[in-house]
N, CA, C and O atoms as a GROMACS GRO file, in nm:
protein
  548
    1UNK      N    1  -1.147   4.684   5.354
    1UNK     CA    2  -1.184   4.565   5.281
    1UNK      C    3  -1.062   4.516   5.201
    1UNK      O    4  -0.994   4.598   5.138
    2UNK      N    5  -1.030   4.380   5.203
    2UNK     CA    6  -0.860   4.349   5.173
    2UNK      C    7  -0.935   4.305   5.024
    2UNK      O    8  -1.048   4.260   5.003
    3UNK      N    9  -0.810   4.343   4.918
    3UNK     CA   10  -0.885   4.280   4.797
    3UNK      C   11  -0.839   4.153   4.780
    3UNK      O   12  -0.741   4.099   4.831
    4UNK      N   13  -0.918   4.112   4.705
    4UNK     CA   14  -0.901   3.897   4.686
    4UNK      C   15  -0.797   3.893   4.576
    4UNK      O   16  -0.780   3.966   4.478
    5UNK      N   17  -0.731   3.786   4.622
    5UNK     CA   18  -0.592   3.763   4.521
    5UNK      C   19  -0.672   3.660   4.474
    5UNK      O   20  -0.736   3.574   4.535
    6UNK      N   21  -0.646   3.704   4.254
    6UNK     CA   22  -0.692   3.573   4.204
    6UNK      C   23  -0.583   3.493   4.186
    6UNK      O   24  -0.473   3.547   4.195
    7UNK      N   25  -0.590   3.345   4.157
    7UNK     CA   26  -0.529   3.251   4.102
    7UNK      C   27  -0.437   3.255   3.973
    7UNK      O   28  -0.493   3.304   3.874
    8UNK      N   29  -0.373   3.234   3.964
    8UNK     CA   30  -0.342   3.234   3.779
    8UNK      C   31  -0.410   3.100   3.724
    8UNK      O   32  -0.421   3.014   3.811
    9UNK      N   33  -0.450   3.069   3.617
    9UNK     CA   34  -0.492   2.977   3.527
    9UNK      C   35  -0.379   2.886   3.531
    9UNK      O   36  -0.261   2.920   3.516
   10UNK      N   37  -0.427   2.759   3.554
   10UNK     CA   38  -0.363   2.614   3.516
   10UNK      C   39  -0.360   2.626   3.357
   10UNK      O   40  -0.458   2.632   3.283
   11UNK      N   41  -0.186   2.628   3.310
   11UNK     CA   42  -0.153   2.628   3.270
   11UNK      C   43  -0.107   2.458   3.167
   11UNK      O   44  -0.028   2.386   3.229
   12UNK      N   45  -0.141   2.419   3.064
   12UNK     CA   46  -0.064   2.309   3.051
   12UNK      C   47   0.078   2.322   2.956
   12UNK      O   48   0.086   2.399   2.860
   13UNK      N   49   0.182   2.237   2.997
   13UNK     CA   50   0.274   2.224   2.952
   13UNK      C   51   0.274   2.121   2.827
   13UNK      O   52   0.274   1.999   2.843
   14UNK      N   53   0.274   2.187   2.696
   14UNK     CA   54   0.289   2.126   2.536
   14UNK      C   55   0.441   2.054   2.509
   14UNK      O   56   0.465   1.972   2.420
   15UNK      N   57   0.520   2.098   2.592
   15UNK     CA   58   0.692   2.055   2.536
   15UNK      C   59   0.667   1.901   2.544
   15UNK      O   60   0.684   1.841   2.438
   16UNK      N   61   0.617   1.808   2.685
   16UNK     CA   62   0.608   1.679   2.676
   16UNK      C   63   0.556   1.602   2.553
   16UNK      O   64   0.614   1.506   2.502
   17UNK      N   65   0.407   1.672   2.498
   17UNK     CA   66   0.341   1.612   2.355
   17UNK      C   67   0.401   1.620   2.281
   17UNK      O   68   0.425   1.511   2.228
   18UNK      N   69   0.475   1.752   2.214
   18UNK     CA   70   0.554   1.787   2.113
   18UNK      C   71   0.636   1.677   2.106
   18UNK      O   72   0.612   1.599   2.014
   19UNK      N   73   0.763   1.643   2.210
   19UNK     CA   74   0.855   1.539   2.193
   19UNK      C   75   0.748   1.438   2.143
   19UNK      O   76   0.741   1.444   2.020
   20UNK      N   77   0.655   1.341   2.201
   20UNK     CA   78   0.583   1.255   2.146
   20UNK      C   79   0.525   1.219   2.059
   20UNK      O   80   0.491   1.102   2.039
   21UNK      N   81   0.500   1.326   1.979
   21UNK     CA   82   0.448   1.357   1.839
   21UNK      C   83   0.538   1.345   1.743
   21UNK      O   84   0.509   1.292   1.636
   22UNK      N   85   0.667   1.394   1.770
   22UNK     CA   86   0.797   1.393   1.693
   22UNK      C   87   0.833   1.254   1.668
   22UNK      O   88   0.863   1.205   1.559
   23UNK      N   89   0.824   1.191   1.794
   23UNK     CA   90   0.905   1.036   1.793
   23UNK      C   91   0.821   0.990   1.702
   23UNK      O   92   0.858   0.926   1.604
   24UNK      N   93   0.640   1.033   1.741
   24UNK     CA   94   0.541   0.923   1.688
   24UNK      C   95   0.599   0.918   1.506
   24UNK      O   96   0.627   0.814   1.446
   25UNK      N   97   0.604   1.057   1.450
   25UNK     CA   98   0.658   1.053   1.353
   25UNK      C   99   0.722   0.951   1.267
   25UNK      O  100   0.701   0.882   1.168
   26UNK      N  101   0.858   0.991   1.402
   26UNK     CA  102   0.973   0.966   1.308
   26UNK      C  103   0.919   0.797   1.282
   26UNK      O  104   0.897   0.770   1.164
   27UNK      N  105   0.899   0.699   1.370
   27UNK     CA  106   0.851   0.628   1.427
   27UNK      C  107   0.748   0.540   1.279
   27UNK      O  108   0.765   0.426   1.236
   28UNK      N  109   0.635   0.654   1.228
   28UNK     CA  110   0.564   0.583   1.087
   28UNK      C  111   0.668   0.649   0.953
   28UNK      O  112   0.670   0.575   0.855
   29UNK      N  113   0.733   0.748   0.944
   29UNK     CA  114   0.804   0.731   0.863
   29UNK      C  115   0.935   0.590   0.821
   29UNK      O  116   0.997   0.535   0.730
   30UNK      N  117   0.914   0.593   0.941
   30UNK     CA  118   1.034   0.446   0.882
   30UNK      C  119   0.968   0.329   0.909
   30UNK      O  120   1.040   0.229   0.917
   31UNK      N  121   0.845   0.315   0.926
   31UNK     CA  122   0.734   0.180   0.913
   31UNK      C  123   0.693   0.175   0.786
   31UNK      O  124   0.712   0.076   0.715
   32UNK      N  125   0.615   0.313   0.732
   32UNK     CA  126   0.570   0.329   0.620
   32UNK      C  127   0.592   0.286   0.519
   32UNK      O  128   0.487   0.249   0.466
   33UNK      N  129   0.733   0.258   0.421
   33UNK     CA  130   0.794   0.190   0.353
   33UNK      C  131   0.742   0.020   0.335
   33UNK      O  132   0.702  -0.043   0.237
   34UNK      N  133   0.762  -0.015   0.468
   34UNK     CA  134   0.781  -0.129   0.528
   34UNK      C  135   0.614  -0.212   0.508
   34UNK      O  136   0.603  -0.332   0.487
   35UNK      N  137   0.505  -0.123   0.518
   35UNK     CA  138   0.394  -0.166   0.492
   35UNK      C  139   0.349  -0.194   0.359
   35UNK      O  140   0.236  -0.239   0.346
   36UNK      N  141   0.398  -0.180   0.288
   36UNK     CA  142   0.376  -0.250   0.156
   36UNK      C  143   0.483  -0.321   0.074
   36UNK      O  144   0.574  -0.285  -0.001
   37UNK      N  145   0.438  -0.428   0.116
   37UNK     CA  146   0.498  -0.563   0.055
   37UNK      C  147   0.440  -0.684  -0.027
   37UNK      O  148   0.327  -0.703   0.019
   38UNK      N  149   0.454  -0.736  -0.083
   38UNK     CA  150   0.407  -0.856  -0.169
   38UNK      C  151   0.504  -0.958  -0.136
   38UNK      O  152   0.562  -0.975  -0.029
   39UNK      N  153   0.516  -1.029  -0.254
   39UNK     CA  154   0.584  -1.118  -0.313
   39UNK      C  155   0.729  -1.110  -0.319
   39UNK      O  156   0.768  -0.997  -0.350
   40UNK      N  157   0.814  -1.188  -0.300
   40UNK     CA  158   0.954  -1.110  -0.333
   40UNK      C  159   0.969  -1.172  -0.495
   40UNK      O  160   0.952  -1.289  -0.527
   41UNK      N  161   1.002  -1.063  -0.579
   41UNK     CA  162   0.996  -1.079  -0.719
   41UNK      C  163   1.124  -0.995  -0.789
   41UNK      O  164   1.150  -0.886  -0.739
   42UNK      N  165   1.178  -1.028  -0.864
   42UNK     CA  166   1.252  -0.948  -0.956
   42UNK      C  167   1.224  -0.829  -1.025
   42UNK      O  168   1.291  -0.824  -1.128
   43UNK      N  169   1.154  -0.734  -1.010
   43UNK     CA  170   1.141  -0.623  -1.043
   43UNK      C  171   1.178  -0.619  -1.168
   43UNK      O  172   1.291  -0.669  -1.165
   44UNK      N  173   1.156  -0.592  -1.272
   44UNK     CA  174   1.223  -0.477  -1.378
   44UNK      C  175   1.251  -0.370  -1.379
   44UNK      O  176   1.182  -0.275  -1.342
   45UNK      N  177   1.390  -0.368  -1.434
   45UNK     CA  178   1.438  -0.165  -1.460
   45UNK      C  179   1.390  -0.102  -1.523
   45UNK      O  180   1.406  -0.129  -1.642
   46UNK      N  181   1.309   0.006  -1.492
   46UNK     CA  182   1.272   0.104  -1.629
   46UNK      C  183   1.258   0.250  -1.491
   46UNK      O  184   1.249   0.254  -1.368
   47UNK      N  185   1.262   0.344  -1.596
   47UNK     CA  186   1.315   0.467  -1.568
   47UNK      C  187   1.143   0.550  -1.568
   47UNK      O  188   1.084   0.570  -1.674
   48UNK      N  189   1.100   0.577  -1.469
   48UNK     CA  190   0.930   0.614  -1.421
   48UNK      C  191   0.896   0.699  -1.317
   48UNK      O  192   0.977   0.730  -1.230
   49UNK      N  193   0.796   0.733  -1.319
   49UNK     CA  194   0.782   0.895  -1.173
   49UNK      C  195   0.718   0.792  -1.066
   49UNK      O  196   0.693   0.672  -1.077
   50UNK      N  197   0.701   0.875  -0.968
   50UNK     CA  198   0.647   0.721  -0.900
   50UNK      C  199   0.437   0.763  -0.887
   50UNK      O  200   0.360   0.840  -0.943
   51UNK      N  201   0.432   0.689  -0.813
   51UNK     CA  202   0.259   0.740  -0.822
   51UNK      C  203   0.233   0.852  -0.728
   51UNK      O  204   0.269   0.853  -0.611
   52UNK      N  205   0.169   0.944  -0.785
   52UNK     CA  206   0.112   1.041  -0.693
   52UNK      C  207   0.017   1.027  -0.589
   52UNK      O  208   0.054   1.083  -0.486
   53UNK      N  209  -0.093   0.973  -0.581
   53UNK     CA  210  -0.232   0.928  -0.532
   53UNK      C  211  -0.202   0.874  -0.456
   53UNK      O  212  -0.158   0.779  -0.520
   54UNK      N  213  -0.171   0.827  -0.268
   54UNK     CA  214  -0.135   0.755  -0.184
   54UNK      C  215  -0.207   0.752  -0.091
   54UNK      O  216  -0.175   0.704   0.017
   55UNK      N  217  -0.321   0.805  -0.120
   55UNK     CA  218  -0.420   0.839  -0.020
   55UNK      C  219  -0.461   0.702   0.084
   55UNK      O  220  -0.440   0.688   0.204
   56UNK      N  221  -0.512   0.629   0.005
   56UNK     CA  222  -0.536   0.506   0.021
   56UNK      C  223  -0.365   0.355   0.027
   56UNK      O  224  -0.247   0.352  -0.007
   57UNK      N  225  -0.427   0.301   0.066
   57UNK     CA  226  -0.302   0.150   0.109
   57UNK      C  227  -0.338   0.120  -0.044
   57UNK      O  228  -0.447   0.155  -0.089
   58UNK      N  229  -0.258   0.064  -0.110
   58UNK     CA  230  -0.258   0.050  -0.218
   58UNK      C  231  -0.238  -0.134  -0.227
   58UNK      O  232  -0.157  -0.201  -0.162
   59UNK      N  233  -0.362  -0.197  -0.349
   59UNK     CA  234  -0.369  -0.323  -0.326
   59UNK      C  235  -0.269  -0.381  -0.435
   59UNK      O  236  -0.273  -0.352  -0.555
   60UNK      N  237  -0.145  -0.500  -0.351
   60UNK     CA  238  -0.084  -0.520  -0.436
   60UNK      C  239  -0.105  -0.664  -0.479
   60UNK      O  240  -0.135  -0.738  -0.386
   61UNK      N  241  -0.094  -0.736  -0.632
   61UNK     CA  242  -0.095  -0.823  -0.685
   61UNK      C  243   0.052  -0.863  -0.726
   61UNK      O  244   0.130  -0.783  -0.777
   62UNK      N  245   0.082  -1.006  -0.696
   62UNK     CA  246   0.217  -1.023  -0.719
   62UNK      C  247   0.260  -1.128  -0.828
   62UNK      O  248   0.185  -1.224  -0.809
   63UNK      N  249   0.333  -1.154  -0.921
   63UNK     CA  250   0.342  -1.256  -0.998
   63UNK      C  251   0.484  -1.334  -1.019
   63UNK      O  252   0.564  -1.303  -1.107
   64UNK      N  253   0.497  -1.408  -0.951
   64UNK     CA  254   0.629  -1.487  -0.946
   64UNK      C  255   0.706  -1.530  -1.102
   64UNK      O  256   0.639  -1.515  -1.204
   65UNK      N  257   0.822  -1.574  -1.110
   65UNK     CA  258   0.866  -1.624  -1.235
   65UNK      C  259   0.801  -1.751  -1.274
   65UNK      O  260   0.847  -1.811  -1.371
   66UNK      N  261   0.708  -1.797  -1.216
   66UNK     CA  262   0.695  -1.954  -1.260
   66UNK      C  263   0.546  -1.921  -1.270
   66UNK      O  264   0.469  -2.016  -1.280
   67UNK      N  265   0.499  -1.800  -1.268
   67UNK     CA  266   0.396  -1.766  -1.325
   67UNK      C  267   0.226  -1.794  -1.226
   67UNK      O  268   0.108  -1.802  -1.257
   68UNK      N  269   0.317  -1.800  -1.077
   68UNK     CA  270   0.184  -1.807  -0.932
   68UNK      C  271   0.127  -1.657  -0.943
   68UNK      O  272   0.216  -1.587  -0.991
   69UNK      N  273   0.073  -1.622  -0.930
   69UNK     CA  274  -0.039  -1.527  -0.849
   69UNK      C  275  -0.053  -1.545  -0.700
   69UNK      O  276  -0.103  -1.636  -0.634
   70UNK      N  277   0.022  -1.404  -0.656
   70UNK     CA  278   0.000  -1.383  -0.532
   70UNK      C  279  -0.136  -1.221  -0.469
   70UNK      O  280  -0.163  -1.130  -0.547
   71UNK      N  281  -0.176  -1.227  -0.368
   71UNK     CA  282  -0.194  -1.107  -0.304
   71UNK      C  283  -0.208  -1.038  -0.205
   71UNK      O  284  -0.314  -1.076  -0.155
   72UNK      N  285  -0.164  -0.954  -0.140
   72UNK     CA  286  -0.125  -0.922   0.030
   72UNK      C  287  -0.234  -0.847   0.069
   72UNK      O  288  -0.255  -0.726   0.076
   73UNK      N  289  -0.310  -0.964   0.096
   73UNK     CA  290  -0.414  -0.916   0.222
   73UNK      C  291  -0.445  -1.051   0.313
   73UNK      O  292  -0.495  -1.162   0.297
   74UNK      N  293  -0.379  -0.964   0.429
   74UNK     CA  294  -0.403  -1.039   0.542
   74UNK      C  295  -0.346  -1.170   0.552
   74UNK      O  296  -0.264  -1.201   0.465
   75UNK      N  297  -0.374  -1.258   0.647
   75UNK     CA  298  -0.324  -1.403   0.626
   75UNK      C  299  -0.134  -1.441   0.606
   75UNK      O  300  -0.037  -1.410   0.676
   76UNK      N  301  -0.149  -1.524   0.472
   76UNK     CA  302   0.003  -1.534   0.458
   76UNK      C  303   0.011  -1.453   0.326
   76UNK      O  304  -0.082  -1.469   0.247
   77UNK      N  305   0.087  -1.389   0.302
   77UNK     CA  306   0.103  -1.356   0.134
   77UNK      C  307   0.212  -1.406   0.062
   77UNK      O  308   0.251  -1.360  -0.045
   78UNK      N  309   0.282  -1.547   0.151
   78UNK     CA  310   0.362  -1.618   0.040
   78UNK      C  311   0.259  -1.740   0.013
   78UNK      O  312   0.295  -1.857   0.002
   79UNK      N  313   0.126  -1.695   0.004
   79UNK     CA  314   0.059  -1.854  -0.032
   79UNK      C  315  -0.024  -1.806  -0.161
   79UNK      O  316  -0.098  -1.708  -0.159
   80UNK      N  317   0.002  -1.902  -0.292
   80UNK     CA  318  -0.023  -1.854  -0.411
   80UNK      C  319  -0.162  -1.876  -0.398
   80UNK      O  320  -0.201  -1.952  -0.309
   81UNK      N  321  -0.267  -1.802  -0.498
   81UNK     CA  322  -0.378  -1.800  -0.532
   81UNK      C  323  -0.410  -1.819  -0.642
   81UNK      O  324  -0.329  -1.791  -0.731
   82UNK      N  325  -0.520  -1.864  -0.670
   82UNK     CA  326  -0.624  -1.901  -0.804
   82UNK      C  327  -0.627  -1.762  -0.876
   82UNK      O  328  -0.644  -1.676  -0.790
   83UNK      N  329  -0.614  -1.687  -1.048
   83UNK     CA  330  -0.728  -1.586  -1.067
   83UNK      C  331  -0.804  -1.591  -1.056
   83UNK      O  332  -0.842  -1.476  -1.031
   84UNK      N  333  -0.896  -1.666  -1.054
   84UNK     CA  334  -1.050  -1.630  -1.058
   84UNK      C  335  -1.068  -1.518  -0.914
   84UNK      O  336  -1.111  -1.403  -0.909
   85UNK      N  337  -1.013  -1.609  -0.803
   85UNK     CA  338  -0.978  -1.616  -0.681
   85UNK      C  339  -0.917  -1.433  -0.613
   85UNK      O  340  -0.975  -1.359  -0.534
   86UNK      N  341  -0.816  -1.418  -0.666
   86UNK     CA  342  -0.765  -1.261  -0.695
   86UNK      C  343  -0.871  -1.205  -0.742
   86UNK      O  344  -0.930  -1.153  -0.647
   87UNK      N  345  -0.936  -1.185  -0.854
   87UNK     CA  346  -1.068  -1.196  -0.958
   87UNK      C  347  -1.194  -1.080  -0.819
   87UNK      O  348  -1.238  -0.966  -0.810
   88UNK      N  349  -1.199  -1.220  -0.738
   88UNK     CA  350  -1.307  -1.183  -0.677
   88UNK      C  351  -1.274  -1.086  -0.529
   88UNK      O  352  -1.354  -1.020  -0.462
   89UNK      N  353  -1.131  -1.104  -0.509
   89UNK     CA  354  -1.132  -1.069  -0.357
   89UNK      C  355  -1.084  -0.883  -0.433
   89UNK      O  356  -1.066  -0.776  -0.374
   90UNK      N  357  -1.078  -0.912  -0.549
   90UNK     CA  358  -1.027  -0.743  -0.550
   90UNK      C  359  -1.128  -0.699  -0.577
   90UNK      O  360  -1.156  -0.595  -0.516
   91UNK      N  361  -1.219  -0.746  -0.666
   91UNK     CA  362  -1.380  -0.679  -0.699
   91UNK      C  363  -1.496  -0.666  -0.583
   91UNK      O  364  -1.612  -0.625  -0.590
   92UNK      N  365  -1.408  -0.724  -0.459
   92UNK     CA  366  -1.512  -0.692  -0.369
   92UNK      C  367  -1.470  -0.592  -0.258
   92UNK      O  368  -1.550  -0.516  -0.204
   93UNK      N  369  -1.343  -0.598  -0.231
   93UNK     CA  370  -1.258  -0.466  -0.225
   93UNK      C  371  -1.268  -0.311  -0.283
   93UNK      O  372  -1.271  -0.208  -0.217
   94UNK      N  373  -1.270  -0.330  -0.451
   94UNK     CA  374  -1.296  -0.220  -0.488
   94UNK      C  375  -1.432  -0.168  -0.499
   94UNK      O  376  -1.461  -0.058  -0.544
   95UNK      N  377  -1.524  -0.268  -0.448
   95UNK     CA  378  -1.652  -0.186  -0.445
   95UNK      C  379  -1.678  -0.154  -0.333
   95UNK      O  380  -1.762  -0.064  -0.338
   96UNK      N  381  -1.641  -0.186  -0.194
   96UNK     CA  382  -1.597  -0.130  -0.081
   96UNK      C  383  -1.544   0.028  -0.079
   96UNK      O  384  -1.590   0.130  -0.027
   97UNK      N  385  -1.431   0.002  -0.156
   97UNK     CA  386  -1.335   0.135  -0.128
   97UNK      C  387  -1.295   0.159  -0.305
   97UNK      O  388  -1.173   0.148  -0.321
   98UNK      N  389  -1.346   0.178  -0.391
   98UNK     CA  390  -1.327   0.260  -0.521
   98UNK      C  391  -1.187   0.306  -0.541
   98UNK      O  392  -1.111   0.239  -0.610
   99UNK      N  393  -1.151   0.410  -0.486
   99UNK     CA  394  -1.027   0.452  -0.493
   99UNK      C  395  -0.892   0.387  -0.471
   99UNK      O  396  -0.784   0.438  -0.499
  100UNK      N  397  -0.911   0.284  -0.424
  100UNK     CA  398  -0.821   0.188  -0.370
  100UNK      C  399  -0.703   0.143  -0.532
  100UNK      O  400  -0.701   0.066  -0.627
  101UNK      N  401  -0.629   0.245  -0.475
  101UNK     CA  402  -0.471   0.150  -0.608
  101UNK      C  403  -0.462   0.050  -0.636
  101UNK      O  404  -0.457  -0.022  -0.536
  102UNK      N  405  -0.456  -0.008  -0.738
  102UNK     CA  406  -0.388  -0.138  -0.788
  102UNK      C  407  -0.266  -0.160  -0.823
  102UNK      O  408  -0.224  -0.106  -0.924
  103UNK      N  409  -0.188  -0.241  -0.750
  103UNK     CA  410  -0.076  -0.188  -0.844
  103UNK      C  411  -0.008  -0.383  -0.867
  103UNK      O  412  -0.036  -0.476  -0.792
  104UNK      N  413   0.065  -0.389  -0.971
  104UNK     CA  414   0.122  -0.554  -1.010
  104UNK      C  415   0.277  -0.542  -1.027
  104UNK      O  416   0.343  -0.473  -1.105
  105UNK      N  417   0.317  -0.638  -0.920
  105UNK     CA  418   0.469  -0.707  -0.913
  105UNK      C  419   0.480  -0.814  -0.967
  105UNK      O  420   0.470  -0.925  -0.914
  106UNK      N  421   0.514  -0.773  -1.133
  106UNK     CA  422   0.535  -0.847  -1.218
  106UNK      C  423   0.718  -0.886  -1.192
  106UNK      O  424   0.804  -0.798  -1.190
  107UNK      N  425   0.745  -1.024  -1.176
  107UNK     CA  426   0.910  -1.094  -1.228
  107UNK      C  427   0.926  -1.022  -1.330
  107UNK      O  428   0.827  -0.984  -1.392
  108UNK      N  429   1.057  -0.984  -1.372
  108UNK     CA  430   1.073  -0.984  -1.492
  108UNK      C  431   1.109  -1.106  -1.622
  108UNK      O  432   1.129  -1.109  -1.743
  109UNK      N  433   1.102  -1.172  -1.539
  109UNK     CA  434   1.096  -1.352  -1.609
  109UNK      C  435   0.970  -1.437  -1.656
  109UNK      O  436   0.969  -1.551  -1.702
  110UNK      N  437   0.847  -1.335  -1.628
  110UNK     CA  438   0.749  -1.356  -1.624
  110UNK      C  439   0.721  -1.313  -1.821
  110UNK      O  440   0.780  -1.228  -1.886
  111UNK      N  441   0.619  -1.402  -1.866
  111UNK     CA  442   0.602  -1.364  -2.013
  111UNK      C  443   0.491  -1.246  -1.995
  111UNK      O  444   0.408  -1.230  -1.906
  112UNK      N  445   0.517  -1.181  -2.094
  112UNK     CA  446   0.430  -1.052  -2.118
  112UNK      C  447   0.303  -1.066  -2.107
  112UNK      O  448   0.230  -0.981  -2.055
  113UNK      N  449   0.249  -1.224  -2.176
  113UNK     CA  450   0.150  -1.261  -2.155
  113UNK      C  451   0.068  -1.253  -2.061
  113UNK      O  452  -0.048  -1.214  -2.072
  114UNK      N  453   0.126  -1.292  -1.955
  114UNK     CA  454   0.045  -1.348  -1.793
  114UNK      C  455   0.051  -1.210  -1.746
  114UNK      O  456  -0.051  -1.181  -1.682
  115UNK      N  457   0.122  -1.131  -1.753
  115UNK     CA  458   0.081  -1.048  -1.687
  115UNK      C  459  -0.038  -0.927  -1.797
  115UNK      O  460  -0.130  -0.862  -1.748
  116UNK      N  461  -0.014  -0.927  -1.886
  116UNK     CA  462  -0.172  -0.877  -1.960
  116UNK      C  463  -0.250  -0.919  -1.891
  116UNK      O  464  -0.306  -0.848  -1.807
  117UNK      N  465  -0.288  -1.094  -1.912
  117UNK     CA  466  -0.384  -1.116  -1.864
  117UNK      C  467  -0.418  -1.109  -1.734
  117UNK      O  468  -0.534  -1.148  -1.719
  118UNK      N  469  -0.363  -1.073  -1.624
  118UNK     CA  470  -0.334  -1.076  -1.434
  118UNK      C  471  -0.453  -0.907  -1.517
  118UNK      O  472  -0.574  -0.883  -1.515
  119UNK      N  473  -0.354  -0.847  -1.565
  119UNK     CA  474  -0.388  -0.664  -1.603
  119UNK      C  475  -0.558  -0.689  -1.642
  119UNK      O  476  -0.645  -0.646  -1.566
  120UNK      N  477  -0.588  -0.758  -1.757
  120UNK     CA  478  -0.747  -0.768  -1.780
  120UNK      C  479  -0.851  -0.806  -1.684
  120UNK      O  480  -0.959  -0.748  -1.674
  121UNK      N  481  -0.804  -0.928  -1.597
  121UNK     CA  482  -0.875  -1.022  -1.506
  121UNK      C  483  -0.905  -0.863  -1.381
  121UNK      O  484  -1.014  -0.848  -1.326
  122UNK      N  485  -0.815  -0.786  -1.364
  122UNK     CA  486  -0.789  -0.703  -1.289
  122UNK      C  487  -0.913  -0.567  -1.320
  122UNK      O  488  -0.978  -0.505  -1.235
  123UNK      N  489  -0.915  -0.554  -1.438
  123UNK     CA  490  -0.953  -0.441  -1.516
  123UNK      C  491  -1.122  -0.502  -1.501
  123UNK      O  492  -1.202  -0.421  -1.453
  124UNK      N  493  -1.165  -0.617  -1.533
  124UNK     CA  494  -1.278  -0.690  -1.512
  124UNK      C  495  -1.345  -0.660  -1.372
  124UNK      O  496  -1.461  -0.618  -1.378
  125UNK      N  497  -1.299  -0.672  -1.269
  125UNK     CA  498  -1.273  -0.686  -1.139
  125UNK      C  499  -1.319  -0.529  -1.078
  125UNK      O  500  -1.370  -0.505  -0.969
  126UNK      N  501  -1.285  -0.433  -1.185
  126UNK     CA  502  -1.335  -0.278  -1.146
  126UNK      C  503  -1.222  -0.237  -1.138
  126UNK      O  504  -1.243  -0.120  -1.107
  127UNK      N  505  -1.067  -0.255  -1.147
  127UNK     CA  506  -0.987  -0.141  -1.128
  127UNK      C  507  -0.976  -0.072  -1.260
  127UNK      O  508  -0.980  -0.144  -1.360
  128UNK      N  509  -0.966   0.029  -1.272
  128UNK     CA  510  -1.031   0.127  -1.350
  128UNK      C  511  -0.881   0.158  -1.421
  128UNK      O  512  -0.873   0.136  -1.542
  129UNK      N  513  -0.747   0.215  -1.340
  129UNK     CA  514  -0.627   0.203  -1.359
  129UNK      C  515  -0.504   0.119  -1.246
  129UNK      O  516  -0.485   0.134  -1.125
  130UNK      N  517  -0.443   0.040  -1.337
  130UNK     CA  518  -0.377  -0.097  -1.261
  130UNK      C  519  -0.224  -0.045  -1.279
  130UNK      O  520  -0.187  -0.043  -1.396
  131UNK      N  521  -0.156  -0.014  -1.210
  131UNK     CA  522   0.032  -0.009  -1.241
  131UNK      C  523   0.090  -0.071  -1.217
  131UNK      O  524   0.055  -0.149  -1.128
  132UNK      N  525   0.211  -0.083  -1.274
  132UNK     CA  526   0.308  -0.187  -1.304
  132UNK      C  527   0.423  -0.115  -1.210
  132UNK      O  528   0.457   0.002  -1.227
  133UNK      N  529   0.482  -0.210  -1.097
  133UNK     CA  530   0.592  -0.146  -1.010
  133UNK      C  531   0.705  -0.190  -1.088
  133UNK      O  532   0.726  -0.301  -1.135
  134UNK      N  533   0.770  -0.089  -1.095
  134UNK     CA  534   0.955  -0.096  -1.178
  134UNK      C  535   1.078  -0.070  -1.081
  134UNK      O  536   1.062   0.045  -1.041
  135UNK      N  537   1.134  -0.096  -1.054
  135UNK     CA  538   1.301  -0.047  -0.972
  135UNK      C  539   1.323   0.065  -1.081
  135UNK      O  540   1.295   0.057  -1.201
  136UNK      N  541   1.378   0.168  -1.016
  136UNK     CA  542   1.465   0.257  -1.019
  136UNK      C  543   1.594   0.181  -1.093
  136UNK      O  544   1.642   0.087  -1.030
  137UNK      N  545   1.648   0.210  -1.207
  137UNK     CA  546   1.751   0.159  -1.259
  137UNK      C  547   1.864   0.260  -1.219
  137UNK      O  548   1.980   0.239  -1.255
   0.00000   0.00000   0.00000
């Protein structure tokens, strides 16, 4: 009686995914940056850690020197908006998704004023904590 030769197991080869996974990588690391944008604004220098919490896309509010209100969702985000307007599209956002960052690209040409008040209208709205983006001096 001849004995039966088994097969070896189909084997799959991982080296092809691996490379693909790597590229996919490298690939959102250098998009990543790139996905959060606003307004182009003058930043202020001040010396700050950056935010920990990134879990979430973080919603940004933008405020030009001449004192427009911008915000990047969807559409165009060089087209200024109403507060009330900001007001409502973030309060319906954050009751959607709670955790969702706030964060404000204040000019630095901008009076202290307007942006308090962008900060309250904001705070109204449900964000619970709102940050202020700074450049690295």
């Amino acid at each position: 009686m001849p004995r039966e030769r088994r097969k070896p197991m189909a084997e799959i080869n991982v080296v092809p995914y691996i490379d693909v996974m790597l590229v996919l990588l490298i690939i959102f690391m250098i998009t990543a940056p790139m996905l959060m944008q606003g307004v182009e604004v003058e930043l202020p220098d001040a010396a700050s850690e950056p935010v920990e919490n990134q879990e979430d896309e973080p919603l940004i509010v933008s405020v030009k020197a001449d004192g427009t209100y911008y915000i990047n969702l969807g559409g165009t985000p060089e087209q200024p908006e109403q507060l009330a307007v900001i007001k409502d599209k973030v309060g319906k956002i954050l009751k959607a998704k709670p955790k969702t960052p706030v964060l404000v690209w204040g000019d630095e040409k901008v009076p202290y004023g307007t942006v308090v008040v962008l900060m309250s209208e904001l705070q109204q709205a449900g964000a619970k904590n709102v940050g202020l983006v700074t450049e690295n001096p």
